[in-house]
N, C-alpha and C positions, 0 to 999 in steps of 0.2 A: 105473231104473238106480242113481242116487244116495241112494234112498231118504230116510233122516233127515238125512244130509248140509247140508241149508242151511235145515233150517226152526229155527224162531225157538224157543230155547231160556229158561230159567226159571232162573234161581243158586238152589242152596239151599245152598251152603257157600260162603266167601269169606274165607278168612284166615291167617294166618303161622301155620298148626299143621299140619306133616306128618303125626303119627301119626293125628290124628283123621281128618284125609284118606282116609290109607291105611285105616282103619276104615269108614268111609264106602264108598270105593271098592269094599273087597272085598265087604260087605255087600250093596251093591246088585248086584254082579256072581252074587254067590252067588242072589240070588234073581231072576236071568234078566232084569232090567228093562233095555230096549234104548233106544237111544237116547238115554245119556247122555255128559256130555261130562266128563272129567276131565285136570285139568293145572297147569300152576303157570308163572311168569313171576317175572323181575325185574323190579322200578319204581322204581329209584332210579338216580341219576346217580351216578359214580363220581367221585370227586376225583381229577387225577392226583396221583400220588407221587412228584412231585419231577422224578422222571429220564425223564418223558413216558412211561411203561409203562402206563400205565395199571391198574396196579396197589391196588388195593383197602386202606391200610394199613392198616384195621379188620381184614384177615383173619391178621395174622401177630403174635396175640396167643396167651399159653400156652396154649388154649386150643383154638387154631385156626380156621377159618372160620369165620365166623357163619351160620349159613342165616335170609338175608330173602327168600326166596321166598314170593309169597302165591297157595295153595292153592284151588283153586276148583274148581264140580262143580255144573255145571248139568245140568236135566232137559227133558225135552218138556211143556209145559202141562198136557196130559193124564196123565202121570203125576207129576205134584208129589205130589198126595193120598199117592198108593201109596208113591213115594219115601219121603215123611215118616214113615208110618205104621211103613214096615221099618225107619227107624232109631230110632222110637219103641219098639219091640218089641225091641232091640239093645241101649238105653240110651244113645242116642246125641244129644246137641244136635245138628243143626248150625246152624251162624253164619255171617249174611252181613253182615261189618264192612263199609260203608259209605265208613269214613277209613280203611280200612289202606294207600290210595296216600301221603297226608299226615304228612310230617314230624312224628316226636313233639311237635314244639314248636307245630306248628300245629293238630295238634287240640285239639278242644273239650273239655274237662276238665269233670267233673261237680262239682257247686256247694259238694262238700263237700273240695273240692281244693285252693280257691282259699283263698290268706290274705290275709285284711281286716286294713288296718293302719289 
């Protein structure tokens, strides 16, 4: 009855880029592979802004909202191989960031980041 519904799924994309998502997404959909799970979430705490609104004051820049959603698109075990192969044949990476929950300030910078004083 529930089919793919609760079995244990595989990440192969994980990170703050809608459009490669969206590339992804359509990709594997185009070529019929079932069983996969796509969606996005927020993981950050909001600060209030002041007047308890709970309002976001990073989003009311000339700019407008920032999108911090992080992207992700996992598969079933048995099709990771297949998954991989069709976004290799698309030109496609995909990336499972690890720290994209962690505070810019708390990740791990690579060693040619850091100033030695």
């Amino acid at each position: 009855m529930f089919g793919n519904l609760f079995r244990k799924r595989v990440p192969i994309f994980k990170k703050r880029d809608r459009e490669t998502w969206k590339q992804i997404r359509a990709a594997l959909k185009e070529e019929g592979l079932k069983g996969a799970r796509y969606g996005h979430y927020l993981q950050e705490t909001v600060m209030g802004g002041g007047c308890g609104a709970k309002l976001d004051p990073r989003d009311f820049g000339r700019k407008g909202k920032i999108d911090r959603e992080i992207y992700f698109v996992e598969v079933l075990p048995e099709d990771e191989e297949r998954a991989r192969e069709i976004l290799r044949r698309r030109g496609i990476v995909p990336v499972v960031e690890e720290n994209v929950l962690l505070d810019a300030a708390l990740r791990k910078k690579p060693a040619d980041d850091v100033v030695r004083l």
